[in-house]
N, C-alpha and C positions, 0 to 999 in steps of 0.2 A: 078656832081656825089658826091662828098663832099658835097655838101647841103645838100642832102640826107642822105648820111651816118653818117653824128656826126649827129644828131638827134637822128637818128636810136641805134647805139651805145650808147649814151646817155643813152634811153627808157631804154635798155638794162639792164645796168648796174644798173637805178633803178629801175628797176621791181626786179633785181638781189638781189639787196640790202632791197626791201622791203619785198623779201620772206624768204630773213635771218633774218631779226631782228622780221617777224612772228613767224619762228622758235623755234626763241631763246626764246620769253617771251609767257608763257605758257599760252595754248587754254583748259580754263577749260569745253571746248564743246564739246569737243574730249575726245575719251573714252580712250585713253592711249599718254603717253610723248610722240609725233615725232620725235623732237630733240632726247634725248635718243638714242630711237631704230634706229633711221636715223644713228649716229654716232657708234652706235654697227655694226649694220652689215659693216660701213665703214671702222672699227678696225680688224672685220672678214679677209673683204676681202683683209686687205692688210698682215695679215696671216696667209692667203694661199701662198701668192703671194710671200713673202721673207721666209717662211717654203721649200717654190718648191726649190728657189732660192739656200738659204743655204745650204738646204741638198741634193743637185742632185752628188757631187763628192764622199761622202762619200756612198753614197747610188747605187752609181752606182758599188763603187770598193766591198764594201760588199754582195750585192745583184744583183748584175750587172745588175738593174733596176734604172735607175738615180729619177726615179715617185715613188720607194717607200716606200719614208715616206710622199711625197705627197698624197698620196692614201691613208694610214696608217692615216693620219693626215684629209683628208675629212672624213673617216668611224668615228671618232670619233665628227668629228662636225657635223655630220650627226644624230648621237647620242644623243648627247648634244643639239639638237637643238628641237626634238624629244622630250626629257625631259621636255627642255623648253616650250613647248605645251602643255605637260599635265601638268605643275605646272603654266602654265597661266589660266587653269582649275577648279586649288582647294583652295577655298577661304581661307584665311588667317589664319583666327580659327582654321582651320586645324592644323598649324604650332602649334601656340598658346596651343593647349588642347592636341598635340601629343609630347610637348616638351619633358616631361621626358623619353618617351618611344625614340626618334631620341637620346637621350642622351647617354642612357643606349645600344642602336647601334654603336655608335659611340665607347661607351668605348671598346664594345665587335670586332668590326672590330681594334681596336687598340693589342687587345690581340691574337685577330687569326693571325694575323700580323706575332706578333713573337712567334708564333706556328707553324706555317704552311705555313708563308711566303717566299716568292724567295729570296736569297739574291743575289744582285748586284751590282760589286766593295763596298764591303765589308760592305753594309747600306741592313737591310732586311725592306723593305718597300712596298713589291709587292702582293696581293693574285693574283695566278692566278685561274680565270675561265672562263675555258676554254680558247679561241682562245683573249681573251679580260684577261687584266691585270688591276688590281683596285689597286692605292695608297691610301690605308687606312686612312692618313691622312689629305687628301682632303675632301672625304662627313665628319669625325672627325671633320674638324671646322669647316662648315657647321652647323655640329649638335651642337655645343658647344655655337655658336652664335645665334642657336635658344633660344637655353636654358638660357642664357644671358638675352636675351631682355625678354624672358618670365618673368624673374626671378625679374629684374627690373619693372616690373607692379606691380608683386601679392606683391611688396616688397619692393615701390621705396619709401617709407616712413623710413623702418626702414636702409636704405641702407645711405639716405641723414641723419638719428641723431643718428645711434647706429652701434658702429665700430663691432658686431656682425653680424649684415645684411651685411656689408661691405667687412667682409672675409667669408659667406658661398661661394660665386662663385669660392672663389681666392682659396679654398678649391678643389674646383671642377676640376677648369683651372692647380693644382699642380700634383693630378692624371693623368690628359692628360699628363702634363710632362713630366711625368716619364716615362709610357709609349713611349711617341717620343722619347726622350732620350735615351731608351733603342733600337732604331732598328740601329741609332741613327738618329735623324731630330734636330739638333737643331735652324734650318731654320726657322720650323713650331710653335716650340712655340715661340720665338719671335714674327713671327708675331701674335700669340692668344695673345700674355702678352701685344701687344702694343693695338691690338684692343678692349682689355678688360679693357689693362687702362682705353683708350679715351670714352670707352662708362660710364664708371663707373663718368668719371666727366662730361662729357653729363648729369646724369642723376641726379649730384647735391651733388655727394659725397666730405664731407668736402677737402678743400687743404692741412689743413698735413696730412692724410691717404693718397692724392695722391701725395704727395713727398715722402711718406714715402714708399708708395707702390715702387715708381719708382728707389728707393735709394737701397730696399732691391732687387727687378729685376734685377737692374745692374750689383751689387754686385753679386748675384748667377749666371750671365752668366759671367761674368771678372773670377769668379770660373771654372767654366765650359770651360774656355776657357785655362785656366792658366794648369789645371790638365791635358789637353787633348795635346797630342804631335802635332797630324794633326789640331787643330785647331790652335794651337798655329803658327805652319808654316803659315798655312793661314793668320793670323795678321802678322806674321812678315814680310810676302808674301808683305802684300795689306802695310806695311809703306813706303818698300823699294824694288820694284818688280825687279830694276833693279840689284840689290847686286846679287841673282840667277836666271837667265833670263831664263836659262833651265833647271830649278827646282823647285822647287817651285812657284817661280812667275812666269812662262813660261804661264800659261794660261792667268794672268793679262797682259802681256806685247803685246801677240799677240793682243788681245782686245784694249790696247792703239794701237797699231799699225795701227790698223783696224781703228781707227776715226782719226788718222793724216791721212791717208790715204785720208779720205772720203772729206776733206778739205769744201768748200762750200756748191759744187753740185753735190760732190761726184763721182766715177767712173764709172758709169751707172749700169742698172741693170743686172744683170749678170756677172759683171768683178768684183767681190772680191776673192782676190788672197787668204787672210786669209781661206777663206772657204776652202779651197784645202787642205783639211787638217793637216792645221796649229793651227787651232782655235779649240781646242776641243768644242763639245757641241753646235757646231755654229748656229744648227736649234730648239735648245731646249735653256738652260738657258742664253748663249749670242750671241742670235739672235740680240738684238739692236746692236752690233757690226758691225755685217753683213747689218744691214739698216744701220748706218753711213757711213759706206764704201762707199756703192751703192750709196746713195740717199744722202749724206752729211747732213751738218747741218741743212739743208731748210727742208730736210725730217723727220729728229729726230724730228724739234722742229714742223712740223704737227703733225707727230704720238704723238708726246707729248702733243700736247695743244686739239687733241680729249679725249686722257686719262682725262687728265684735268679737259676737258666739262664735262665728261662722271661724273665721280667723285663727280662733282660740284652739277648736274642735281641729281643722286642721295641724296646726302646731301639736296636739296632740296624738294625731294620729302619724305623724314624725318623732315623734317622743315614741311612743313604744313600738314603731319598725325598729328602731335603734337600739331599746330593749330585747328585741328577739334576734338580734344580729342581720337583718335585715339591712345593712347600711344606704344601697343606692335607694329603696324605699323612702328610708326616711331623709336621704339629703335630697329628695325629689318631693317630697310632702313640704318640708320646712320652706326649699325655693317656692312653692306654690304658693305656702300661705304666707310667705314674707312679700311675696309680688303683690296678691291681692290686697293686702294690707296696706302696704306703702301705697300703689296706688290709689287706693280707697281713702286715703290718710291727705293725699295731695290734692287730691279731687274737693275735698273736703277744706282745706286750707285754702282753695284758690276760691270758692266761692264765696269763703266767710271774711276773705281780705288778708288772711293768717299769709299766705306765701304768693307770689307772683301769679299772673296769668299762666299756664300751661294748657296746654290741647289737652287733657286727658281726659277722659270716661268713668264716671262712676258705674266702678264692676256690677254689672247684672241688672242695672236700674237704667243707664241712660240709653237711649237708643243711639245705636254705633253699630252697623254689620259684622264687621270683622272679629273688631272686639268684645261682642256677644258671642260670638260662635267660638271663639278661643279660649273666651274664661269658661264656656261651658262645658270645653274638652278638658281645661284645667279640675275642673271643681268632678267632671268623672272619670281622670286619674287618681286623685284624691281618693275616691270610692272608692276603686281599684285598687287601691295601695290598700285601703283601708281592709279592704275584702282578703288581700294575700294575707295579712298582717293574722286576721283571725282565724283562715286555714292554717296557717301556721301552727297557734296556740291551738287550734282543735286536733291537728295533727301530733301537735306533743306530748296532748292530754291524753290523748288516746294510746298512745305508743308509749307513757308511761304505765296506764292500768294495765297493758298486755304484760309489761315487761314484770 
């Protein structure tokens, strides 16, 4: 019977092994990334699956339905997914020729914001319509990152030798600013200022304009942070969480708790105590808490090394738009996966105690409406991009045999 079986087992494990390393190195025969989409929907479903998890105590004592922010949280991937079908629809150019007008959206959902917007614990960041709530800020850098990469084609000449091309954006990105600032998000432009950096020297802008740009960013958030009482607690929060454990640091502390807890293999799924409402935010901004607990280190560092993937694949599918001359392509691929990244990167800091508190979402995992439905329009442009990228190359191939 072992004769049989290592053999078999064997087979196994290489067929196993030869349909991953298919995978992973790209099939320009194929009309879109597998890998990619394969590991997006795998980021989905796992959630769903720690969104259910995290939020059934909270959810049960509020709404004495332990399902609903699970529910709450499918109508919106449902949504977003939705989207992502028709933006896997509308070619690129689209993006490209409709920049200024998504811009010019973008600023005006920032302004009806704090007109007309919901305020909650003391941040107005909400429109509601109707039965559905939009955080303004979300499609806002969406639109901002279109407008970027646009802005970097019609003008990646005068961006790389004339420190004038170099501040029109950073002009642009200072009004969004202010705006965030004022509901108050200071979450949001961080992450625009880093993803505006990285694309800006992506795209060949001298190195003292990017130290200098970096130098003067830090400086006005160390500002911003200094003049502000609650952010300030927050830093003081994230140096020393232990000095006020139920006070300020109270939310950092339950979160380290949550991964001493989680030790290897974690406490299975379903048994984090943290979530019992000890953890605020448990199934929104520190959900990775809650999968460390569960699922321990062996689970963070899956869910981490598909972010990862995921990140990488992107970056690479901006890597060869830019080979095929494709440029708004690929400085529209590289802002997408620099955004997800960075945010995925902070999100990930602030739970493990590594950077201050911030409001932000871990991409595709934590239950957030807006911000679901946006990274999932982000993640099928990406496809999009990735889709034109390989008509392209099929198009050349073809037009060379003829020729």
């Amino acid at each position: 019977m072992n004769t049989v079986a290592k053999p078999l087992a064997l087979s196994f494990w290489q067929q196993s092994w030869h349909s991953l390393t298919q995978l992973w190195h790209t099939d320009e025969s194929a009309a879109y990334d597998k890998l990619f989409l394969t590991i997006l929907m795998l980021i989905l479903a796992i959630g769903v699956v720690m969104v259910t998890s995290a939020s059934m105590p909270v959810a049960e004592r509020i709404f004495n339905n332990p399902l609903h922010f699970t529910i709450r949280h499918l109508v919106y991937l449902g949504i977003g997914l939705t989207m992502a079908v028709l933006v896997l629809r509308v070619p690129v150019s689209w993006w490209h020729h409709g920049n200024m007008w998504l811009l010019l959206l973008g600023i005006l959902l920032l302004v009806a914001v704090l007109l007309f917007g919901k305020n909650v614990n003391g941040s107005t960041r909400w429109l509601s319509l109707g039965p559905v709530g939009l955080q303004a800020a979300e499609p806002a850098k969406l639109f901002f990152f279109v407008y970027l990469a646009s802005y970097l084609v019609r003008r990646h000449e005068e961006v790389r030798d004339n420190l004038k091309g170099f501040i029109k954006p950073l002009v642009v990105l200072f009004l969004f600013a202010v705006l965030l600032l004022m509901q108050p998000d200071l979450g949001t432009v961080i992450v625009m200022f880093a993803t505006a950096v990285a694309l800006l020297f992506l795209a060949g802008a001298k190195i003292g304009q990017f130290i200098g740009l970096i130098a003067t960013g830090a400086m006005a958030i160390g500002v911003l942070i200094v003049y502000s009482e609650y952010r300030w607690k927050r830093v003081t929060a994230f140096l020393d969480p232990w000095a006020d454990p139920f006070g300020s640091g109270y939310q950092l502390t339950q979160s380290l708790m949550a991964f001493g807890r989680g030790g290897w293999f974690g406490q299975g799924l379903g048994n984090s105590i943290q979530k019992l409402e000890y953890l605020p935010e448990a199934h929104t901004d520190f959900i990775l808490a809650v999968i460390a607990e569960e699922t321990g280190f062996v689970g963070i560092a899956f869910l981490l090394g598909l972010l990862f993937t995921l990140v990488y694949r992107a970056l690479q599918i901006g890597q060869r738009a830019l080979e095929k001359n494709l440029s708004f392509h690929g400085f529209m691929a590289y802002a997408l996966a620099i955004w997800i990244g960075f945010q995925a990167a902070v999100n990930i800091g602030v739970a493990t105690g590594a950077l201050p508190t911030k409001g932000l979402t871990l991409p595709f995992v934590s239950s957030g409406g807006s911000s679901l439905v946006i990274m999932l329009i982000a993640a099928a442009l990406l496809l999009r991009i990735d889709f034109e990228v390989r008509l392209k190359g099929t198009q050349a191939l073809s037009g060379g045999k003829h020729g």
